[in-house]
MDTraj code that builds the backbone (N, CA, C; nanometers):
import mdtraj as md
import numpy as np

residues = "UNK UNK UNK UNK UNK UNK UNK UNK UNK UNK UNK UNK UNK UNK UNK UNK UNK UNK UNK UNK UNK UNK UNK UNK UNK UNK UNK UNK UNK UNK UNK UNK UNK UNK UNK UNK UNK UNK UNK UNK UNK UNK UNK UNK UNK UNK UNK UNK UNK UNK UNK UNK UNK UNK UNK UNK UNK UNK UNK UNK UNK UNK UNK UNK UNK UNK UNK UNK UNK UNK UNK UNK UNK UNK UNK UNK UNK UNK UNK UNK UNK UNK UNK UNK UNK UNK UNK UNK UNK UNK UNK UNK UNK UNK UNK UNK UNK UNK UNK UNK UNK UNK UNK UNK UNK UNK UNK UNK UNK UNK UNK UNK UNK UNK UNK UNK UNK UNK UNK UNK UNK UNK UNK UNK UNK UNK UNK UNK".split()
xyz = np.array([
    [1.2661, 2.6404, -1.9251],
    [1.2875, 2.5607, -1.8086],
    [1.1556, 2.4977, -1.7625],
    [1.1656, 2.3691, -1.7077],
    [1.0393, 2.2796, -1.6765],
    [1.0957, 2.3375, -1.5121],
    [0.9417, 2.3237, -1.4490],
    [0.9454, 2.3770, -1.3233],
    [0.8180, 2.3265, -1.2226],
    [0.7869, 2.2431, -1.1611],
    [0.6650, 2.1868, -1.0988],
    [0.6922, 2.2135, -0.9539],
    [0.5966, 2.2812, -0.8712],
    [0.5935, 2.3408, -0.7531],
    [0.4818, 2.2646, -0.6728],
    [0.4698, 2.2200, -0.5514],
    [0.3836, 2.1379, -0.5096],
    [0.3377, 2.2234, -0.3871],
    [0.2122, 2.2714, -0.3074],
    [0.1766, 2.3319, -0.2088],
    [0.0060, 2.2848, -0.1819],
    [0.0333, 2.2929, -0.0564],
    [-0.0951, 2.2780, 0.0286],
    [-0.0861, 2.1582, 0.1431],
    [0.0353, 2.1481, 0.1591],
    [0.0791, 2.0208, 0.2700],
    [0.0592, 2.0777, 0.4170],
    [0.0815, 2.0184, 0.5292],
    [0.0825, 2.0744, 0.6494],
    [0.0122, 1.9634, 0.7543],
    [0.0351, 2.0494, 0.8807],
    [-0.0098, 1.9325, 0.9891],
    [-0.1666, 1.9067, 0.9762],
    [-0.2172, 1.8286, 0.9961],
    [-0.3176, 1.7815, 1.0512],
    [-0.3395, 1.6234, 1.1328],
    [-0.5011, 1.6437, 1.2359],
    [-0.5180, 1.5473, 1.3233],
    [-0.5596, 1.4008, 1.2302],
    [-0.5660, 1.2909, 1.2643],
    [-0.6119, 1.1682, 1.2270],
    [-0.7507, 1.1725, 1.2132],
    [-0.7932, 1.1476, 1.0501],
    [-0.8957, 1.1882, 1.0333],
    [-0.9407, 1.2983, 0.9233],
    [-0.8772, 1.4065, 0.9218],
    [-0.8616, 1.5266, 0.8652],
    [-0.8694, 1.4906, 0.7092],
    [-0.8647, 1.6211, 0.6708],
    [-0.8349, 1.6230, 0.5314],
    [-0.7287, 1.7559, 0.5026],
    [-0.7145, 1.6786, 0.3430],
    [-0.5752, 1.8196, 0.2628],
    [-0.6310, 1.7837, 0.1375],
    [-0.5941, 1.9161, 0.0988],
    [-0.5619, 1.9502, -0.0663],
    [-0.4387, 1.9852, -0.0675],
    [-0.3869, 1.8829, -0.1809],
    [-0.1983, 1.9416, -0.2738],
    [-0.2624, 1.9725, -0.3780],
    [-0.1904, 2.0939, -0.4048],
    [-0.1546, 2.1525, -0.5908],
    [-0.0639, 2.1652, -0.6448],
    [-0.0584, 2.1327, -0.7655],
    [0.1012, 2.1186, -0.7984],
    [0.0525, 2.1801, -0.9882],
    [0.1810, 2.3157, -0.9559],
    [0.1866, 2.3988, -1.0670],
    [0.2550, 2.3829, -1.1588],
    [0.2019, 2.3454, -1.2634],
    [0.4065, 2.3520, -1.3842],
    [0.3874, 2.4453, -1.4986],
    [0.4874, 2.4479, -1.5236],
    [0.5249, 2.5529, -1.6433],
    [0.6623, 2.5000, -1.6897],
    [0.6768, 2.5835, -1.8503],
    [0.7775, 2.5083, -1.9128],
    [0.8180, 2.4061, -1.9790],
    [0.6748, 2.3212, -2.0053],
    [0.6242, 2.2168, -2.0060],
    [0.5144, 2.2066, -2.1136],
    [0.4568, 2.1226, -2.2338],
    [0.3562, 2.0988, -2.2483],
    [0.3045, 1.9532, -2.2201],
    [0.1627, 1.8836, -2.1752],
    [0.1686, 1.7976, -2.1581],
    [0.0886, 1.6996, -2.2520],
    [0.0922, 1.7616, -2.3788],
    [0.0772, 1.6570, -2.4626],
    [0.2001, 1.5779, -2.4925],
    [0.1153, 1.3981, -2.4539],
    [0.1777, 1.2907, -2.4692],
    [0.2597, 1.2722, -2.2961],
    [0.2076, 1.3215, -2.2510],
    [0.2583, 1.3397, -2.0459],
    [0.1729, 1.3020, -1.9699],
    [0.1834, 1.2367, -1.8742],
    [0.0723, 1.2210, -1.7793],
    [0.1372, 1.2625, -1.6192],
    [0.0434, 1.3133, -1.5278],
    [0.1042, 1.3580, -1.4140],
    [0.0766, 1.2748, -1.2732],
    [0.1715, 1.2368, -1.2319],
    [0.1706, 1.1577, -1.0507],
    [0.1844, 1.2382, -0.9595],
    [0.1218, 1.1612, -0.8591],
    [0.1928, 1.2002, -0.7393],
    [0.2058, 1.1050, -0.6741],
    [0.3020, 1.1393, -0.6209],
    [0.4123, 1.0454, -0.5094],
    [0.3922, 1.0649, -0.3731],
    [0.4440, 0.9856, -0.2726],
    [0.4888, 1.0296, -0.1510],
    [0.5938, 0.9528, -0.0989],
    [0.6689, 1.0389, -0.0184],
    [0.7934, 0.9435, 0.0611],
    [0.8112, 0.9780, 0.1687],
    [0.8084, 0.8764, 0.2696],
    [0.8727, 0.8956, 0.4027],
    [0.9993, 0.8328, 0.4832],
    [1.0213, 0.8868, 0.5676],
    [1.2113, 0.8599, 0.5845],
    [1.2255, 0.7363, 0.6008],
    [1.3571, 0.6968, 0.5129],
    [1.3934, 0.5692, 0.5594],
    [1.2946, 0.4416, 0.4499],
    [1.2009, 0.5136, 0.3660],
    [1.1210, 0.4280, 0.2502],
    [1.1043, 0.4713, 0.1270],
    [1.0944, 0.4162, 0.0300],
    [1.0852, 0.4495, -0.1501],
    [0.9560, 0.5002, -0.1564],
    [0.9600, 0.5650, -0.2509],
    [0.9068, 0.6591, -0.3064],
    [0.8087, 0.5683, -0.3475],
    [0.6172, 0.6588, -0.3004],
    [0.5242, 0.4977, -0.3160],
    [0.4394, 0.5991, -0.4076],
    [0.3680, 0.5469, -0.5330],
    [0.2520, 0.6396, -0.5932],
    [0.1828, 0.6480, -0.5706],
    [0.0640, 0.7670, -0.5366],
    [-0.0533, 0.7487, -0.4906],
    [-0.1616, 0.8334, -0.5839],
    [-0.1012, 0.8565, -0.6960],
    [-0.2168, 0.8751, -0.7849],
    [-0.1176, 0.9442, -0.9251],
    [-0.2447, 0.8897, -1.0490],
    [-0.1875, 0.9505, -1.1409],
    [-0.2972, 0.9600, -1.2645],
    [-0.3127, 1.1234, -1.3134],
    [-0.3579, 1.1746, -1.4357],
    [-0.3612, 1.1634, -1.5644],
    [-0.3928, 1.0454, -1.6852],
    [-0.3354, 1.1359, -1.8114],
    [-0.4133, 1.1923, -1.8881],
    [-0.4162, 1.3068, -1.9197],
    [-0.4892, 1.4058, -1.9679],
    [-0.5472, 1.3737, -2.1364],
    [-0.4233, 1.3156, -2.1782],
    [-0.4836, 1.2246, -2.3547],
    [-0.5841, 1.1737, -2.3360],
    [-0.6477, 1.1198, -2.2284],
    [-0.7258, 1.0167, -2.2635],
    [-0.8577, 1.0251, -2.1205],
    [-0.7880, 1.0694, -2.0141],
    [-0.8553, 1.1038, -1.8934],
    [-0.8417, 0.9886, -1.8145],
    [-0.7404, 0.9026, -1.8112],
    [-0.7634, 0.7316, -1.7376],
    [-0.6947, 0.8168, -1.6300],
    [-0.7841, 0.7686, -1.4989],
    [-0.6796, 0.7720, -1.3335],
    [-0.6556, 0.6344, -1.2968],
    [-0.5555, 0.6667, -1.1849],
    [-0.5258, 0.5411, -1.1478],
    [-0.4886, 0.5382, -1.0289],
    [-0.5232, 0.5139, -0.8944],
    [-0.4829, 0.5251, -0.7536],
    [-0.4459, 0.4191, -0.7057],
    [-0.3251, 0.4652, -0.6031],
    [-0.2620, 0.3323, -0.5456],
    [-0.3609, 0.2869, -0.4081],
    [-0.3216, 0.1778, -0.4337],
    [-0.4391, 0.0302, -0.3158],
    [-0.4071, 0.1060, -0.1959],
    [-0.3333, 0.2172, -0.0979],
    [-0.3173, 0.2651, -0.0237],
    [-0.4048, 0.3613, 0.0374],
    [-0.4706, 0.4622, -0.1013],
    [-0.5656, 0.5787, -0.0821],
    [-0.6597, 0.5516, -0.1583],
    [-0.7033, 0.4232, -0.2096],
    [-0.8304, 0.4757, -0.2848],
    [-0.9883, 0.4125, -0.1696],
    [-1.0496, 0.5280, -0.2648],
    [-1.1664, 0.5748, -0.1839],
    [-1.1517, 0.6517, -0.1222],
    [-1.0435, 0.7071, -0.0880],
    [-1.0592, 0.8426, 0.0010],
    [-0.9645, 0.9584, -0.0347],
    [-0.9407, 0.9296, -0.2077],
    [-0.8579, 1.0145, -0.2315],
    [-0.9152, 1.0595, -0.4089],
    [-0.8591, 1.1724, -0.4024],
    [-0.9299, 1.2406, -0.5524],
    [-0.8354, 1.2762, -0.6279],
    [-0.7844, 1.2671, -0.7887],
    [-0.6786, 1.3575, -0.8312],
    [-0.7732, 1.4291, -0.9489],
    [-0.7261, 1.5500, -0.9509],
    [-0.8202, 1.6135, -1.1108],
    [-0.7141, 1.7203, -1.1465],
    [-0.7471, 1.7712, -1.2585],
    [-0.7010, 1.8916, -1.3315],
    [-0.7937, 1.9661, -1.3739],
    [-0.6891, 2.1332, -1.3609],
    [-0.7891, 2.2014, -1.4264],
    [-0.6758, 2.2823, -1.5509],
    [-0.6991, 2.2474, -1.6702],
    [-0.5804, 2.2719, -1.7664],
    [-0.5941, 2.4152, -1.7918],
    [-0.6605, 2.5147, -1.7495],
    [-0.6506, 2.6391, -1.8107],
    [-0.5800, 2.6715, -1.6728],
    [-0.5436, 2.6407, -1.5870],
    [-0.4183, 2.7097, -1.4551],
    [-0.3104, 2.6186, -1.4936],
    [-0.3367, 2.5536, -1.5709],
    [-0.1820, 2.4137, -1.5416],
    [-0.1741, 2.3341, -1.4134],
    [-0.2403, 2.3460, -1.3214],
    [-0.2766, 2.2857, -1.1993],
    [-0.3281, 2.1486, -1.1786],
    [-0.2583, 2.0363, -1.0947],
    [-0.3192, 1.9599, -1.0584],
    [-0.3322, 1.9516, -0.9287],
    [-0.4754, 1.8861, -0.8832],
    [-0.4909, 1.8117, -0.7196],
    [-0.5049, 1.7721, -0.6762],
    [-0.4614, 1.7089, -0.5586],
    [-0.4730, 1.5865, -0.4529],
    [-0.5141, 1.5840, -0.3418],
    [-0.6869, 1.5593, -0.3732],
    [-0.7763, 1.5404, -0.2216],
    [-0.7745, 1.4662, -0.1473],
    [-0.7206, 1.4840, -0.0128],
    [-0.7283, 1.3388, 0.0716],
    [-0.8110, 1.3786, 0.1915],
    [-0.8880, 1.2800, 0.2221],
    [-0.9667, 1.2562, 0.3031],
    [-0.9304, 1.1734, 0.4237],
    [-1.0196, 1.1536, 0.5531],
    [-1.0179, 1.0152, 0.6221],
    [-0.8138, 0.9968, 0.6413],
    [-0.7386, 1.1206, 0.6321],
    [-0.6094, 1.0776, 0.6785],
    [-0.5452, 1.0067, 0.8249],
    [-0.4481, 0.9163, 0.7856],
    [-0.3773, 0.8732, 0.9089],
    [-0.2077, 0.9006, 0.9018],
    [-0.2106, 0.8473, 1.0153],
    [-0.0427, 0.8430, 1.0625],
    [0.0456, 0.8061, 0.9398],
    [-0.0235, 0.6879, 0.9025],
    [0.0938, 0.6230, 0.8085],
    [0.0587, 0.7459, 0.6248],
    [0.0320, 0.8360, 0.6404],
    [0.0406, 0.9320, 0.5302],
    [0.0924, 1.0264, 0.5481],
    [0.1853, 1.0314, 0.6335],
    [0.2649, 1.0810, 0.6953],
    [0.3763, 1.1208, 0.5615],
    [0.4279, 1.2691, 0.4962],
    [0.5608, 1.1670, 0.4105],
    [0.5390, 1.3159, 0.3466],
    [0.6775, 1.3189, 0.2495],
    [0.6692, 1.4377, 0.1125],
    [0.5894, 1.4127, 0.0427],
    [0.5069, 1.4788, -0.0192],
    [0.4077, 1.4586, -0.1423],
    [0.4615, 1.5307, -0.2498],
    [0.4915, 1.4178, -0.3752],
    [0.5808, 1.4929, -0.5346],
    [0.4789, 1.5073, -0.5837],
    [0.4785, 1.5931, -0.7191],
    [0.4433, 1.6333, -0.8294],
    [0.5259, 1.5464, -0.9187],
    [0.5032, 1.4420, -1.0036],
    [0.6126, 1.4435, -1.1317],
    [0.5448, 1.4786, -1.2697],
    [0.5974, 1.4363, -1.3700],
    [0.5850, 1.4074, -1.5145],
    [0.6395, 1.3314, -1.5581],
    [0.5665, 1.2072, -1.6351],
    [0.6361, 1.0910, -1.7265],
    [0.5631, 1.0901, -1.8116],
    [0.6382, 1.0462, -2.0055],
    [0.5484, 1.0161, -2.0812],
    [0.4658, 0.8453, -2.0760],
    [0.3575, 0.9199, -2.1518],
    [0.2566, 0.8124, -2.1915],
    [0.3041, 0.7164, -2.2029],
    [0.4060, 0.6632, -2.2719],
    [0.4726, 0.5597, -2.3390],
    [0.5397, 0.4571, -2.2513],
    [0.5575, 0.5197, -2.1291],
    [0.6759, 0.4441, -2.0298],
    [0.5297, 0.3972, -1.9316],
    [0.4492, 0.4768, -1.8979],
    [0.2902, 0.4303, -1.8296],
    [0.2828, 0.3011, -1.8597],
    [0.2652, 0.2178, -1.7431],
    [0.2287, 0.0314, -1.7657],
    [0.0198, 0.0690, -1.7797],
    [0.0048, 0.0135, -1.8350],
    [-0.1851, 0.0344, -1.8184],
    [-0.1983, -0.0361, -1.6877],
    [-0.3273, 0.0632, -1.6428],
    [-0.3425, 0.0714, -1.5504],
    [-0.2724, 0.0770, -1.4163],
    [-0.1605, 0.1409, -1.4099],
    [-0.0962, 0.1707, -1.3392],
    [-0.0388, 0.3343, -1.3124],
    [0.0330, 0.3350, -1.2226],
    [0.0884, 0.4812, -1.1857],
    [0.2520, 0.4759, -1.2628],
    [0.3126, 0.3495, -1.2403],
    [0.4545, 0.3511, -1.2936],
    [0.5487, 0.4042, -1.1933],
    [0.6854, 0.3720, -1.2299],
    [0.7444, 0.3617, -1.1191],
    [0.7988, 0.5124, -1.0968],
    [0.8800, 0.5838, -0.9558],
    [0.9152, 0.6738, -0.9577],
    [1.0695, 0.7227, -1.0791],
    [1.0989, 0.5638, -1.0625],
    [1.2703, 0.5870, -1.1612],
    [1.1850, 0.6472, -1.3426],
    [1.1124, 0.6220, -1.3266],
    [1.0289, 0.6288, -1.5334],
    [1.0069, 0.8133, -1.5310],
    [0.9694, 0.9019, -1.4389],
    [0.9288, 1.0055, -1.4522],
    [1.0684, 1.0974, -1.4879],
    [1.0087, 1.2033, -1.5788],
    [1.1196, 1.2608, -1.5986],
    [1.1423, 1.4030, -1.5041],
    [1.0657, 1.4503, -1.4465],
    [1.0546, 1.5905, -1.3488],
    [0.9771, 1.5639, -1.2468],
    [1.0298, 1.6237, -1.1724],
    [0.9953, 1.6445, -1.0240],
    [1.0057, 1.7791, -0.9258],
    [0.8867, 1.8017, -0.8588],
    [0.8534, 1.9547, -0.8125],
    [0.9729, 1.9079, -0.6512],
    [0.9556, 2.0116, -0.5856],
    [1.0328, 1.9821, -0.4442],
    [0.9876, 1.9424, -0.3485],
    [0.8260, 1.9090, -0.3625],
    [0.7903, 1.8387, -0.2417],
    [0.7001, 1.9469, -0.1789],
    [0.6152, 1.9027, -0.0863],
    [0.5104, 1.9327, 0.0190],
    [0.5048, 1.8537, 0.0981],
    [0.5136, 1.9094, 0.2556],
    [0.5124, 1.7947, 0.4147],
    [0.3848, 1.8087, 0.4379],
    [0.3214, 1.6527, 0.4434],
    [0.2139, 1.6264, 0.5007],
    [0.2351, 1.5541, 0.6120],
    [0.2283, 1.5903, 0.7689],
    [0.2089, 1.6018, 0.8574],
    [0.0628, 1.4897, 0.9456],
    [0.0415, 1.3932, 0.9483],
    [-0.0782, 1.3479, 1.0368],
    [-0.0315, 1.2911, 1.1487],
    [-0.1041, 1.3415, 1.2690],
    [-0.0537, 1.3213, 1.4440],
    [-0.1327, 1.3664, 1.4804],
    [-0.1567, 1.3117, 1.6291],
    [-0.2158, 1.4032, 1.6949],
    [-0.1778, 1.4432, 1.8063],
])
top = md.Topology()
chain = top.add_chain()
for i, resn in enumerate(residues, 1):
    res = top.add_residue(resn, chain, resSeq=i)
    for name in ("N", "CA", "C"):
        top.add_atom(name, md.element.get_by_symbol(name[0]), res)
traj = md.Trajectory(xyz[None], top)
């Protein structure tokens, strides 16, 4: 069974920072690359970063970059998502997925419909 678990979400003030991790198993990810997503109510599912480990290319969406980090560390199976400098509008679930290499547009994250797994989510919370 493929299984991706996403944690480290929660409230914080405008400004703040978070770390997400997102665990999988069940899975190998040769020829896979890993996203993350976010969604908030009432809007599609937007990418805000993505890993592929073949080759090491990232790719962050025009939303968080510069103030956002994704890395792996392949001997936990773990990936993570540093955000910095947060606001209101990052407000939303944060996914874990997996899609292969092959469906990846270059230089891009790709769309949420292309991934084939998805963890259950983490609430990230910014208000004050």
């Amino acid at each position: 069974q493929v299984q991706l678990v996403e944690s480290g979400g929660g409230s914080v003030q405008p400004g703040g920072s978070l770390r997400l991790f997102c665990t999988f198993s069940g899975i190998s990810l040769d020829y896979r690359s890993i996203g993350w997503f976010r969604q908030a109510p009432g809007k599609e599912r937007e990418g805000v970063a993505c890993i592929s480990p073949s080759d090491g290319t990232i790719v962050y969406g025009d939303s968080v970059k510069g103030r956002t980090t994704i890395s792996r560390d392949g001997a936990k199976n773990t990936v993570y998502l540093q955000m910095t400098s947060l606001k209101p509008e990052d407000t939303g679930v944060y996914y874990c997925g997996l899609i292969e290499d092959r469906k990846l547009p270059v230089g891009g994250i790709g769309s949420a419909q292309d991934y084939d797994y998805w963890g259950q989510g983490t609430q990230v919370t910014v208000s004050s």
